[in-house]
PDBQT receptor file of N, H, CA, C and O in Angstrom, charges set to zero:
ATOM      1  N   UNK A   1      16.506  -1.600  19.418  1.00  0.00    +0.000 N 
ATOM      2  CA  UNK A   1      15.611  -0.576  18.955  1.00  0.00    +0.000 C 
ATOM      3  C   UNK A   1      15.658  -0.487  17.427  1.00  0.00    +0.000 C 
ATOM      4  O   UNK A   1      14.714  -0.392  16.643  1.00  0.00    +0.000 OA
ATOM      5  N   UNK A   2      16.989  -0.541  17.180  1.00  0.00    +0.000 N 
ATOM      6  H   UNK A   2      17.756  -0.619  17.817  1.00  0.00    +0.000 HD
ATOM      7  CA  UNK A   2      16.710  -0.505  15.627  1.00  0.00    +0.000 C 
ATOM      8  C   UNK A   2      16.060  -1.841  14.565  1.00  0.00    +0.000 C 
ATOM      9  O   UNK A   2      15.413  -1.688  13.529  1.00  0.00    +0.000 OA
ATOM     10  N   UNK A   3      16.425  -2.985  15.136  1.00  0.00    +0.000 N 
ATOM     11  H   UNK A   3      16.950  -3.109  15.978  1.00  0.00    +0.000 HD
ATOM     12  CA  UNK A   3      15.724  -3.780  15.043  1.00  0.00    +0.000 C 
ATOM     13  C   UNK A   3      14.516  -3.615  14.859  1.00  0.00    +0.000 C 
ATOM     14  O   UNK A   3      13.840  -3.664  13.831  1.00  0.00    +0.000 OA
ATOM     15  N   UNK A   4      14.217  -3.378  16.094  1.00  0.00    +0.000 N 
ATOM     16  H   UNK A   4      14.766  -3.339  16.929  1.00  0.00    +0.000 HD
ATOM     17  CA  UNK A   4      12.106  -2.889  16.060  1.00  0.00    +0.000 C 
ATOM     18  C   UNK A   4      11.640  -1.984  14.920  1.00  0.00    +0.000 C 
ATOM     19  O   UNK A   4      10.502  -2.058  14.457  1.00  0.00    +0.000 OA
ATOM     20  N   UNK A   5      12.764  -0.947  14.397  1.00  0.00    +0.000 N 
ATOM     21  H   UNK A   5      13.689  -0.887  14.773  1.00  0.00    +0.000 HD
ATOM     22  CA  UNK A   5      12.267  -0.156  13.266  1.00  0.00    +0.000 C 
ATOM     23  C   UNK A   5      12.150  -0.834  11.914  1.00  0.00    +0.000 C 
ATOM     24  O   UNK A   5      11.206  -1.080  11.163  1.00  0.00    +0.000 OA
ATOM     25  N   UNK A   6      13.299  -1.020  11.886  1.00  0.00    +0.000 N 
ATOM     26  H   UNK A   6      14.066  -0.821  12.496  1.00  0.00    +0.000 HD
ATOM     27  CA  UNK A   6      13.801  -2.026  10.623  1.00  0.00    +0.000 C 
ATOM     28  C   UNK A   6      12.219  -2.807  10.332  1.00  0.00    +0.000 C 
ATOM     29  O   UNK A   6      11.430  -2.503   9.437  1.00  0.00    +0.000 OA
ATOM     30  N   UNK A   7      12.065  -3.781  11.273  1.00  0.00    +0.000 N 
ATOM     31  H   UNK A   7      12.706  -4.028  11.999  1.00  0.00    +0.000 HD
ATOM     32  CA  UNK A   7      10.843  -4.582  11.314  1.00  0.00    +0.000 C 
ATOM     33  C   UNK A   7       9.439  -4.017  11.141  1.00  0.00    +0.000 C 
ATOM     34  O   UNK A   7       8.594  -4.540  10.416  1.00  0.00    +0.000 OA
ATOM     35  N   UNK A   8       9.206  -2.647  12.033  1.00  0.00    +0.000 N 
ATOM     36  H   UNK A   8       9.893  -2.222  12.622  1.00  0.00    +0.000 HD
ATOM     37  CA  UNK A   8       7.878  -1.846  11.305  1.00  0.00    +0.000 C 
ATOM     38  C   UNK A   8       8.265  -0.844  11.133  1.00  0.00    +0.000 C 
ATOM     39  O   UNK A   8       7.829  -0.664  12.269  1.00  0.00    +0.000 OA
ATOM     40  N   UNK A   9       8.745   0.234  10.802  1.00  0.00    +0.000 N 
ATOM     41  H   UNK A   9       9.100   0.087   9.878  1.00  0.00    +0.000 HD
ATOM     42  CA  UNK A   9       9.154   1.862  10.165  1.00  0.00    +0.000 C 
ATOM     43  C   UNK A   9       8.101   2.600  10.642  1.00  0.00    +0.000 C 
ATOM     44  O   UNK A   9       8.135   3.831  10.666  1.00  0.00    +0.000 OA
ATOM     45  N   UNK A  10       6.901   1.765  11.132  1.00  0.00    +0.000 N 
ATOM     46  H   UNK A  10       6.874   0.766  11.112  1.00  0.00    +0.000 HD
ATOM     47  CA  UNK A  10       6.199   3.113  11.204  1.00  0.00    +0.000 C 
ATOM     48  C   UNK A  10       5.349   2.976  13.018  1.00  0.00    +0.000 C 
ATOM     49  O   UNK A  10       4.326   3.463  13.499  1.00  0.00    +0.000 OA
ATOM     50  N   UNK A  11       6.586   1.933  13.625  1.00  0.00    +0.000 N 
ATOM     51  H   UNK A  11       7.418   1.537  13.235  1.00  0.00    +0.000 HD
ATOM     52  CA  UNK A  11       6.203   2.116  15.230  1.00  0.00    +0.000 C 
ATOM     53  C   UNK A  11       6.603   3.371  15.654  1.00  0.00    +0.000 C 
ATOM     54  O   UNK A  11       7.294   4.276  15.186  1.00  0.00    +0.000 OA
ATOM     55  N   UNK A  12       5.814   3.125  16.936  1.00  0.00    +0.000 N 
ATOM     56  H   UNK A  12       5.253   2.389  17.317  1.00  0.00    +0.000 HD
ATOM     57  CA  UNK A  12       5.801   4.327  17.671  1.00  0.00    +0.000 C 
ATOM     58  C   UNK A  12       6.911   4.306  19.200  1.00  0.00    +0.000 C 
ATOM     59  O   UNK A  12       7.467   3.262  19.545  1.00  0.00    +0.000 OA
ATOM     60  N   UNK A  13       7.051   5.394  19.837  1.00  0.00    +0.000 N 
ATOM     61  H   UNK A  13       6.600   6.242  19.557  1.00  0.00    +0.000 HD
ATOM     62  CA  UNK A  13       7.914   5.184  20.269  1.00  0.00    +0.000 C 
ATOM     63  C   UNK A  13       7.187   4.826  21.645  1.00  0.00    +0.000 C 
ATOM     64  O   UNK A  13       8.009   4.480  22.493  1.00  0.00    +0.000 OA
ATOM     65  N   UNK A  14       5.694   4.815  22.152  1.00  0.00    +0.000 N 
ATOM     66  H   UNK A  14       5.026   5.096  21.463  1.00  0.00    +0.000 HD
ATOM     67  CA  UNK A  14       5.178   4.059  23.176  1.00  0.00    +0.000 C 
ATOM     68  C   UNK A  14       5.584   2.694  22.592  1.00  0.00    +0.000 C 
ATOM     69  O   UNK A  14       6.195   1.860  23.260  1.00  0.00    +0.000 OA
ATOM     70  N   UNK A  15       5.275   2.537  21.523  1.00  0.00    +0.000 N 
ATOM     71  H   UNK A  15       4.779   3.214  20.981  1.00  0.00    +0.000 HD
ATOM     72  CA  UNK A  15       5.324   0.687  21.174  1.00  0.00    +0.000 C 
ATOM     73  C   UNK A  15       6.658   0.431  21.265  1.00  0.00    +0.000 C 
ATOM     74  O   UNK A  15       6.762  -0.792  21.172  1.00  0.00    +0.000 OA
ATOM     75  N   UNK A  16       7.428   0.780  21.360  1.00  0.00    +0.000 N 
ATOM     76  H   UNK A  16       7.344   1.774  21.436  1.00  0.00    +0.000 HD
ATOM     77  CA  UNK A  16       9.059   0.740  21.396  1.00  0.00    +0.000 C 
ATOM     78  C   UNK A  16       9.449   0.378  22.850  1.00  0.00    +0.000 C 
ATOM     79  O   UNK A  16      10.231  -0.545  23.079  1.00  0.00    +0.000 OA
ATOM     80  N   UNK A  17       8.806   1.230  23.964  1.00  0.00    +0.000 N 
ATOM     81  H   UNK A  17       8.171   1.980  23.778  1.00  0.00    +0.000 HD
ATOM     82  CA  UNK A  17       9.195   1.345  25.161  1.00  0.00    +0.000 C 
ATOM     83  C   UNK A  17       7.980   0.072  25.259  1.00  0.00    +0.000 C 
ATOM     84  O   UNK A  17       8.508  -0.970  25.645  1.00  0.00    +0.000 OA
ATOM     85  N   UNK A  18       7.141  -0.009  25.112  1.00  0.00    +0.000 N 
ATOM     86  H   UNK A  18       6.712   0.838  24.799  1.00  0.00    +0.000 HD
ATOM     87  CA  UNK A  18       6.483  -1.670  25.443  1.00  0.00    +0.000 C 
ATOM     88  C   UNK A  18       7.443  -2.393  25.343  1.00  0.00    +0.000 C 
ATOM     89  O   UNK A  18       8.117  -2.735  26.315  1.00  0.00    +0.000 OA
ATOM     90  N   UNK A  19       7.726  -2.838  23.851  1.00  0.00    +0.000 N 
ATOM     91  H   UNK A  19       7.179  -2.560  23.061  1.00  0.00    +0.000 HD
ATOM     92  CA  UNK A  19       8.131  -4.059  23.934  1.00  0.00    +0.000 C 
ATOM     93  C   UNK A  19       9.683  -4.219  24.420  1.00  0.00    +0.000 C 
ATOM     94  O   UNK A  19      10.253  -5.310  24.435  1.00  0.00    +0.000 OA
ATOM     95  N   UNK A  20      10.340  -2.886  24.846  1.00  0.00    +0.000 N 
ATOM     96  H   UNK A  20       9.877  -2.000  24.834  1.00  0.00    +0.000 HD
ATOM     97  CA  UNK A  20      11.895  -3.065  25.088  1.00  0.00    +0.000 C 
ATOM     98  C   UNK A  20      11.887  -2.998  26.775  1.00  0.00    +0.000 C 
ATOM     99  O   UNK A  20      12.941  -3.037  27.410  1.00  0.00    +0.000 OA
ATOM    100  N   UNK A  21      10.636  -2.897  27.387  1.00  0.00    +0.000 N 
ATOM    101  H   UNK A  21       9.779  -2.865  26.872  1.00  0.00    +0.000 HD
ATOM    102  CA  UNK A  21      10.320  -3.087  28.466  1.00  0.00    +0.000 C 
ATOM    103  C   UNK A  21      10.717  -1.667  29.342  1.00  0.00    +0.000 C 
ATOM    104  O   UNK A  21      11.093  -1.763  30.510  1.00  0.00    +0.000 OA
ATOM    105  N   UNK A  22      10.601  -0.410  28.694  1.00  0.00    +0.000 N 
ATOM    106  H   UNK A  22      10.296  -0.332  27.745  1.00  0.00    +0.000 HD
ATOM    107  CA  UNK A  22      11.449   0.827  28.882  1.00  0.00    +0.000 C 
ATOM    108  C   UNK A  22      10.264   1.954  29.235  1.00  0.00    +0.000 C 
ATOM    109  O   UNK A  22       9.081   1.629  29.145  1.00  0.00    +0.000 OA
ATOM    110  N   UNK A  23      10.590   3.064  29.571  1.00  0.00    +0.000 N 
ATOM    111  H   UNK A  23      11.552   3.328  29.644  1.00  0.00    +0.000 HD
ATOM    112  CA  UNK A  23      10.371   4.118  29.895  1.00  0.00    +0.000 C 
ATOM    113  C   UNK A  23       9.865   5.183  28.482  1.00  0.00    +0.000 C 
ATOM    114  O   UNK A  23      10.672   5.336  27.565  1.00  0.00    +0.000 OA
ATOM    115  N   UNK A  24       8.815   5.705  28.439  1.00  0.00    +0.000 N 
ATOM    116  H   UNK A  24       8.159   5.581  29.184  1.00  0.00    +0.000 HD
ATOM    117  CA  UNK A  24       8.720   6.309  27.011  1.00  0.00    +0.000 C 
ATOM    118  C   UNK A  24       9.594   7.754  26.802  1.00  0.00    +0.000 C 
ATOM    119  O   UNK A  24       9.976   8.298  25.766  1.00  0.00    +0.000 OA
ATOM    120  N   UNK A  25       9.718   8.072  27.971  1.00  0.00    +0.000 N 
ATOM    121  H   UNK A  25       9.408   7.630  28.812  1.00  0.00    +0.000 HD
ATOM    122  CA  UNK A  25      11.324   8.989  27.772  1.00  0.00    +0.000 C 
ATOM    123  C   UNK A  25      12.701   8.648  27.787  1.00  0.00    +0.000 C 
ATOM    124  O   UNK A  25      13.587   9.371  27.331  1.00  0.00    +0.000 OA
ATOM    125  N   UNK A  26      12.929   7.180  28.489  1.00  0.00    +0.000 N 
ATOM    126  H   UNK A  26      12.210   6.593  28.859  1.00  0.00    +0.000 HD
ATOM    127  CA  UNK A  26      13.766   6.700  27.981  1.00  0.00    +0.000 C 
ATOM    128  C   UNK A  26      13.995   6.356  26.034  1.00  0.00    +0.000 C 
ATOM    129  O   UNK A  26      14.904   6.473  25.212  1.00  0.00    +0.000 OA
ATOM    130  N   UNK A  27      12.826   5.979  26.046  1.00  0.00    +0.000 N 
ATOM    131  H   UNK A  27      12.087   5.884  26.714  1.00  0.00    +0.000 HD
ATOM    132  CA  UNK A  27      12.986   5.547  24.157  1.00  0.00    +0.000 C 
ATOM    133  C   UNK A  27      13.369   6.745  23.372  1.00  0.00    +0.000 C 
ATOM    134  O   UNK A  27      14.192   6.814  22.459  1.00  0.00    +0.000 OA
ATOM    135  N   UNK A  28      12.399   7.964  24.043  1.00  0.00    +0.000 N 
ATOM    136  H   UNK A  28      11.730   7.908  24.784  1.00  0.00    +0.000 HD
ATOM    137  CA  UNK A  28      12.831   9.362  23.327  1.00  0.00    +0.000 C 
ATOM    138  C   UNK A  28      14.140   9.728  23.240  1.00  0.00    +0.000 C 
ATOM    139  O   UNK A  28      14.586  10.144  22.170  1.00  0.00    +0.000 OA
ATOM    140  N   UNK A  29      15.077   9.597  24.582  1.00  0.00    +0.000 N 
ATOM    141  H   UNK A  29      14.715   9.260  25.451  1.00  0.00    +0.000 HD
ATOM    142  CA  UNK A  29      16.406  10.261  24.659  1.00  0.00    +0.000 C 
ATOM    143  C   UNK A  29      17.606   9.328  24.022  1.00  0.00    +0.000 C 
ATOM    144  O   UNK A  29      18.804   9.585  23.898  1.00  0.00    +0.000 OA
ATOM    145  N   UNK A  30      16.735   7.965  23.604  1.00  0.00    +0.000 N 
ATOM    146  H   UNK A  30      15.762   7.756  23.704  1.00  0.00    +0.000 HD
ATOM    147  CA  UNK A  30      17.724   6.811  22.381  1.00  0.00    +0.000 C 
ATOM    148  C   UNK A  30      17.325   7.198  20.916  1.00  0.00    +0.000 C 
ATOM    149  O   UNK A  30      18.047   6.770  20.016  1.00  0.00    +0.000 OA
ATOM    150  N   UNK A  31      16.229   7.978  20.595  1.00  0.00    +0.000 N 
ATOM    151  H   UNK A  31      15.643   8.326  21.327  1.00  0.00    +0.000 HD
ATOM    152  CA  UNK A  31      15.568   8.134  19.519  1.00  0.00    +0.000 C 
ATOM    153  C   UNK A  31      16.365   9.738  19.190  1.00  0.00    +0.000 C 
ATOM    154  O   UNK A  31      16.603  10.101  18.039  1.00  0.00    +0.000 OA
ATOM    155  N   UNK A  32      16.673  10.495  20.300  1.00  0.00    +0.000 N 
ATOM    156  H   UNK A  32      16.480  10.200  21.235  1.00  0.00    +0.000 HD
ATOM    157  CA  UNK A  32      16.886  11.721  19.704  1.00  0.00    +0.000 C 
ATOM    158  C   UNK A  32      18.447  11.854  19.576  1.00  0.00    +0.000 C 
ATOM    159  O   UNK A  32      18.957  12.691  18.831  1.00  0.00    +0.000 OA
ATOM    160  N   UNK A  33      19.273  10.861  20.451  1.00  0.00    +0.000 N 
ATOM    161  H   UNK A  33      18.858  10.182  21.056  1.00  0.00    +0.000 HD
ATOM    162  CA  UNK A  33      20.782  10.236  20.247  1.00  0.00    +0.000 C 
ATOM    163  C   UNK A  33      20.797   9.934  18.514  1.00  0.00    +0.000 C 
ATOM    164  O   UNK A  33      21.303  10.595  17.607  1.00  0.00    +0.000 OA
ATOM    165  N   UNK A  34      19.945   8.528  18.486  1.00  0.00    +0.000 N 
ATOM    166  H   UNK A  34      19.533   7.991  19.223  1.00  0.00    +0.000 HD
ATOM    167  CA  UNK A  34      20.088   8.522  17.092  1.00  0.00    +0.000 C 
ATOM    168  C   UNK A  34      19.661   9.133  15.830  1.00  0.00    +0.000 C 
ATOM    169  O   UNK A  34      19.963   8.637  14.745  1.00  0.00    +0.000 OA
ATOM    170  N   UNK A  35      19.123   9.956  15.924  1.00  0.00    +0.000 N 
ATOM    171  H   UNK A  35      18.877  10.358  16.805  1.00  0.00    +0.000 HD
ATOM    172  CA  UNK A  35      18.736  11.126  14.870  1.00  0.00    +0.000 C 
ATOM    173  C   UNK A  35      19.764  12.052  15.088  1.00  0.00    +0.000 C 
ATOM    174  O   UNK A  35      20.191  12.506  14.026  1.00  0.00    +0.000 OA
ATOM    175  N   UNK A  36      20.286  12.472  16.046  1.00  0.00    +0.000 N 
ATOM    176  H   UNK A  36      19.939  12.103  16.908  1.00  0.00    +0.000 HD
ATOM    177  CA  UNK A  36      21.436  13.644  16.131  1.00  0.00    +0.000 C 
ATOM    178  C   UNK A  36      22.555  13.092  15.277  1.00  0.00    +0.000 C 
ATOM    179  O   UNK A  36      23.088  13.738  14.374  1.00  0.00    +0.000 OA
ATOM    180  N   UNK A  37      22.929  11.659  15.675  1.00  0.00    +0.000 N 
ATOM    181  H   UNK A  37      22.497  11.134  16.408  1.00  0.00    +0.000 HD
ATOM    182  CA  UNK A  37      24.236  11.080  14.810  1.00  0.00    +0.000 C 
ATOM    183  C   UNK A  37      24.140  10.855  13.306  1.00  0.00    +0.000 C 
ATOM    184  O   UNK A  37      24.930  10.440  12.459  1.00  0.00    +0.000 OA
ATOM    185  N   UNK A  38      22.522  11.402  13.284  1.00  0.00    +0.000 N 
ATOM    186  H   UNK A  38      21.879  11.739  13.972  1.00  0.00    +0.000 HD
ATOM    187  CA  UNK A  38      22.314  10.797  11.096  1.00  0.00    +0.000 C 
ATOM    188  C   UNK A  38      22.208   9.269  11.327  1.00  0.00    +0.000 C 
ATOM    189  O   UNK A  38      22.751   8.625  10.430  1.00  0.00    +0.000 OA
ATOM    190  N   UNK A  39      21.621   8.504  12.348  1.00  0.00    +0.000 N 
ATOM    191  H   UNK A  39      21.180   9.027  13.077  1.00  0.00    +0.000 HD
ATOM    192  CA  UNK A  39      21.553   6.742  12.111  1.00  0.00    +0.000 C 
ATOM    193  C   UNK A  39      20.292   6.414  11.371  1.00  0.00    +0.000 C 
ATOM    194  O   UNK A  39      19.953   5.802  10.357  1.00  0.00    +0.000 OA
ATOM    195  N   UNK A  40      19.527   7.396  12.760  1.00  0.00    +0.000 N 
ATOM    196  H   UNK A  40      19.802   7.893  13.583  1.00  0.00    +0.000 HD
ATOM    197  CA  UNK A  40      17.993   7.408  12.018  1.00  0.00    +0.000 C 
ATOM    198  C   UNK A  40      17.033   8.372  11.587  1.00  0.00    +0.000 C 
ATOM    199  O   UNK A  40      16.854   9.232  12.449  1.00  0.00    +0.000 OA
ATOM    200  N   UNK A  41      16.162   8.572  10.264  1.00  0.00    +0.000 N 
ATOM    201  H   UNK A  41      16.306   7.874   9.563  1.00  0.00    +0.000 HD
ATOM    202  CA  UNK A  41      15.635   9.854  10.491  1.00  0.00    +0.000 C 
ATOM    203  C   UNK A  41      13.607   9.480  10.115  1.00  0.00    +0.000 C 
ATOM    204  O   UNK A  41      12.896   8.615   9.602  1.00  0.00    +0.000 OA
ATOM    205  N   UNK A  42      13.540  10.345  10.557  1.00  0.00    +0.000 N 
ATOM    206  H   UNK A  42      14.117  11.047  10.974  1.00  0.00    +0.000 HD
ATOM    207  CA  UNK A  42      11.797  10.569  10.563  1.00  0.00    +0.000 C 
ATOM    208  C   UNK A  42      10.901  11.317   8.961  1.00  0.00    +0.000 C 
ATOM    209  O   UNK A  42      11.046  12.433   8.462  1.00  0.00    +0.000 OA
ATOM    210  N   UNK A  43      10.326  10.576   8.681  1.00  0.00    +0.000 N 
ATOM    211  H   UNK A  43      10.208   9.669   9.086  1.00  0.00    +0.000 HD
ATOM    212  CA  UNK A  43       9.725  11.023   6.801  1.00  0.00    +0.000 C 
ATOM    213  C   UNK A  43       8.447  10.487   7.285  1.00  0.00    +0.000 C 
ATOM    214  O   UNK A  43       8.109   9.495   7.931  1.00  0.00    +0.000 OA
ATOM    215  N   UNK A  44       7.669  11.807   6.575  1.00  0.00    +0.000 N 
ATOM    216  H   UNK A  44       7.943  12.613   6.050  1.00  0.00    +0.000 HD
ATOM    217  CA  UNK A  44       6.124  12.194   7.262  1.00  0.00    +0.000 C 
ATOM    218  C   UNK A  44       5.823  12.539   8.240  1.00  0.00    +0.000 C 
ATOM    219  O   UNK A  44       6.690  13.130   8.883  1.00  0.00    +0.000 OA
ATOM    220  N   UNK A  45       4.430  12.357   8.884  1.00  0.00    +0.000 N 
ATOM    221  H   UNK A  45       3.725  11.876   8.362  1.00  0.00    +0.000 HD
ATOM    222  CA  UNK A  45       4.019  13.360   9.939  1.00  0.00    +0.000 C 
ATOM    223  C   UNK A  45       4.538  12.596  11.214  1.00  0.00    +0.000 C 
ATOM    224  O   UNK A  45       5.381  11.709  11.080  1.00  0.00    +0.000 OA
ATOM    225  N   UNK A  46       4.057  12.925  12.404  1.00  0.00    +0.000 N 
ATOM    226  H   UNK A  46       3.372  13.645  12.512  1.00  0.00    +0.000 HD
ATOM    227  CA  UNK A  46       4.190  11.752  13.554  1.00  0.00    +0.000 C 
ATOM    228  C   UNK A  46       3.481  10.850  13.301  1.00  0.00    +0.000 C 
ATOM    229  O   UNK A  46       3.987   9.753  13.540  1.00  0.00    +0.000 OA
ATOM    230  N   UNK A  47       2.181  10.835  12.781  1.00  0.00    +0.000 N 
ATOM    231  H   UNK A  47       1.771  11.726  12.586  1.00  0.00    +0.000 HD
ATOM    232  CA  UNK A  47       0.676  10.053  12.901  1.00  0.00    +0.000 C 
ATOM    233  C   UNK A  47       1.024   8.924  11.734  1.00  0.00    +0.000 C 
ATOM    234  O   UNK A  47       1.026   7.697  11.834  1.00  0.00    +0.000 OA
ATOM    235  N   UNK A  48       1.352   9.873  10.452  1.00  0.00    +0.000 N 
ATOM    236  H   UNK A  48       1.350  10.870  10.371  1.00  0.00    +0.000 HD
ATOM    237  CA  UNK A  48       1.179   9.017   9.121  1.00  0.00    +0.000 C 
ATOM    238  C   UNK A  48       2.742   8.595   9.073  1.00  0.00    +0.000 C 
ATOM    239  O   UNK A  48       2.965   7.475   8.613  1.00  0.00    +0.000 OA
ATOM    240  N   UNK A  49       4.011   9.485   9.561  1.00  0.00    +0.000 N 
ATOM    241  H   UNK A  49       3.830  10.395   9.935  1.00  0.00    +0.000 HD
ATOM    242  CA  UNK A  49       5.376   8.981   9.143  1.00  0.00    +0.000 C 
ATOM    243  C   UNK A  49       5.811   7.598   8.740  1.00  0.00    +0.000 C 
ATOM    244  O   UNK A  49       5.089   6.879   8.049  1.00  0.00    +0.000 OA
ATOM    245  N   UNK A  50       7.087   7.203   9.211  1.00  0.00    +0.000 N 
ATOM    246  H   UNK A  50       7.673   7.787   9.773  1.00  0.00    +0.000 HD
ATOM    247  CA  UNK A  50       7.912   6.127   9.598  1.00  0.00    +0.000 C 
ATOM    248  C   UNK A  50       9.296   6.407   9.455  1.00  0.00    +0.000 C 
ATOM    249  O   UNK A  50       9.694   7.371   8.800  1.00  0.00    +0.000 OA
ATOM    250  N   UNK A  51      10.035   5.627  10.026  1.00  0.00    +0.000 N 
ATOM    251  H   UNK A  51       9.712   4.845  10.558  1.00  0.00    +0.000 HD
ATOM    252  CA  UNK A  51      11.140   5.451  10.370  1.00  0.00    +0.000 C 
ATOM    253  C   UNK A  51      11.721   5.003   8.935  1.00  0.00    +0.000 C 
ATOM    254  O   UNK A  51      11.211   4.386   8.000  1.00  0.00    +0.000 OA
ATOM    255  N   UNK A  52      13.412   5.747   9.209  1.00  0.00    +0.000 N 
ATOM    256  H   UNK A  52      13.827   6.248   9.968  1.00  0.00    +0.000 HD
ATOM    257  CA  UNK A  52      13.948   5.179   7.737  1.00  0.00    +0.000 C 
ATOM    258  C   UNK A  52      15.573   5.052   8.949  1.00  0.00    +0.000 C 
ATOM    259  O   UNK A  52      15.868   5.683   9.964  1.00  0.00    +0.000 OA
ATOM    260  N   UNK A  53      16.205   4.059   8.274  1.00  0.00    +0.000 N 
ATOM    261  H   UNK A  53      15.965   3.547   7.450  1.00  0.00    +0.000 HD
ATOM    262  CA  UNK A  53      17.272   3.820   9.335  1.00  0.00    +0.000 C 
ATOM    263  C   UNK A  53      18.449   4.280   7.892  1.00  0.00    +0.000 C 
ATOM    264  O   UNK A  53      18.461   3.581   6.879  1.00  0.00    +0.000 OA
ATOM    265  N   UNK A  54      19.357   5.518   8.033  1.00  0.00    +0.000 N 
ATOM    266  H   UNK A  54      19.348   6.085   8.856  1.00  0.00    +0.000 HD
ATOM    267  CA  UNK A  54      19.802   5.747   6.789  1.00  0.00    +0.000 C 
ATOM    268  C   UNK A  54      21.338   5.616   7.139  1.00  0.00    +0.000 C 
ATOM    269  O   UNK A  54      22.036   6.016   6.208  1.00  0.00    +0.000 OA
ATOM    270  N   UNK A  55      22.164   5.092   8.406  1.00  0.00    +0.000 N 
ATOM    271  H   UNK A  55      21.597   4.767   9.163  1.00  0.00    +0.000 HD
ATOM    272  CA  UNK A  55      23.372   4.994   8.075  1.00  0.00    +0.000 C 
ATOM    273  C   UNK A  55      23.773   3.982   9.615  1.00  0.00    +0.000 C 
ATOM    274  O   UNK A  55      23.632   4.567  10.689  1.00  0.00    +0.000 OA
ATOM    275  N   UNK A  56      24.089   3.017   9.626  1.00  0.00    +0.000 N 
ATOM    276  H   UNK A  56      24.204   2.542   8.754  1.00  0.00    +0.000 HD
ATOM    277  CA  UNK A  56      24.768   2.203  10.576  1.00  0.00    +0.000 C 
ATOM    278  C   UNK A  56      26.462   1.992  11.045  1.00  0.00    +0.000 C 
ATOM    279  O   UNK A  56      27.095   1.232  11.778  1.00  0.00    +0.000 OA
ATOM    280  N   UNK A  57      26.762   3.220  10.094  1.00  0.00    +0.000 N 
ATOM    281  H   UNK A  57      26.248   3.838   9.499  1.00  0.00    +0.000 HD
ATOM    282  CA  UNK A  57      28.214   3.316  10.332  1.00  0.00    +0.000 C 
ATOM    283  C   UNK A  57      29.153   2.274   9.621  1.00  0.00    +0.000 C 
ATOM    284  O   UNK A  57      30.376   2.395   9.545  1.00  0.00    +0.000 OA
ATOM    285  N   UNK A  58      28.428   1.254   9.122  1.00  0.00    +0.000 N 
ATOM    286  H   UNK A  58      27.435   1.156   9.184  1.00  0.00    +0.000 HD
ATOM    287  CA  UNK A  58      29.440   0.623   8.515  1.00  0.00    +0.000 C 
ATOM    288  C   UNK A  58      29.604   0.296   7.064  1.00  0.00    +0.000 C 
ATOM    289  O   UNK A  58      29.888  -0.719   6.428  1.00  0.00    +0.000 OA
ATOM    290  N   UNK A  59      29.280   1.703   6.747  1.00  0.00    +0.000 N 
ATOM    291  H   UNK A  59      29.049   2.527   7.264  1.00  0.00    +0.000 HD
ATOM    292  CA  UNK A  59      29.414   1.807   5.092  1.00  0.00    +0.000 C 
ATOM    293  C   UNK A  59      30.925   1.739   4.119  1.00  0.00    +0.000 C 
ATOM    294  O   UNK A  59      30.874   1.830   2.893  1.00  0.00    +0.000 OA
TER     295      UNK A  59
């Protein structure tokens, strides 16, 4: 998943569950895991946003 962001910042999380072959509430409850831990966070709207991946733990 993070992969997929990294690569476009500004997918969505239907396009996420496409291509990871997943559930679109499944993608949500990996998306809201990693925003709770500070991995990943959301800048702009839903429509216009994207994804910023701001800590992988191995700083």
């Amino acid at each position: 998943m993070l992969d997929l962001i990294k690569n476009k910042p500004t997918i969505s999380a239907a396009e996420i569950a496409m291509k990871m072959d997943m559930s679109s509430r499944g993608v949500e409850k990996h998306i809201k895991k990693l925003r709770e831990t500070g991995i990943i966070k959301r800048n702009g709207t839903d429509f216009g946003g994207y994804w910023e991946i701001v800590n992988l733990g191995n700083d």
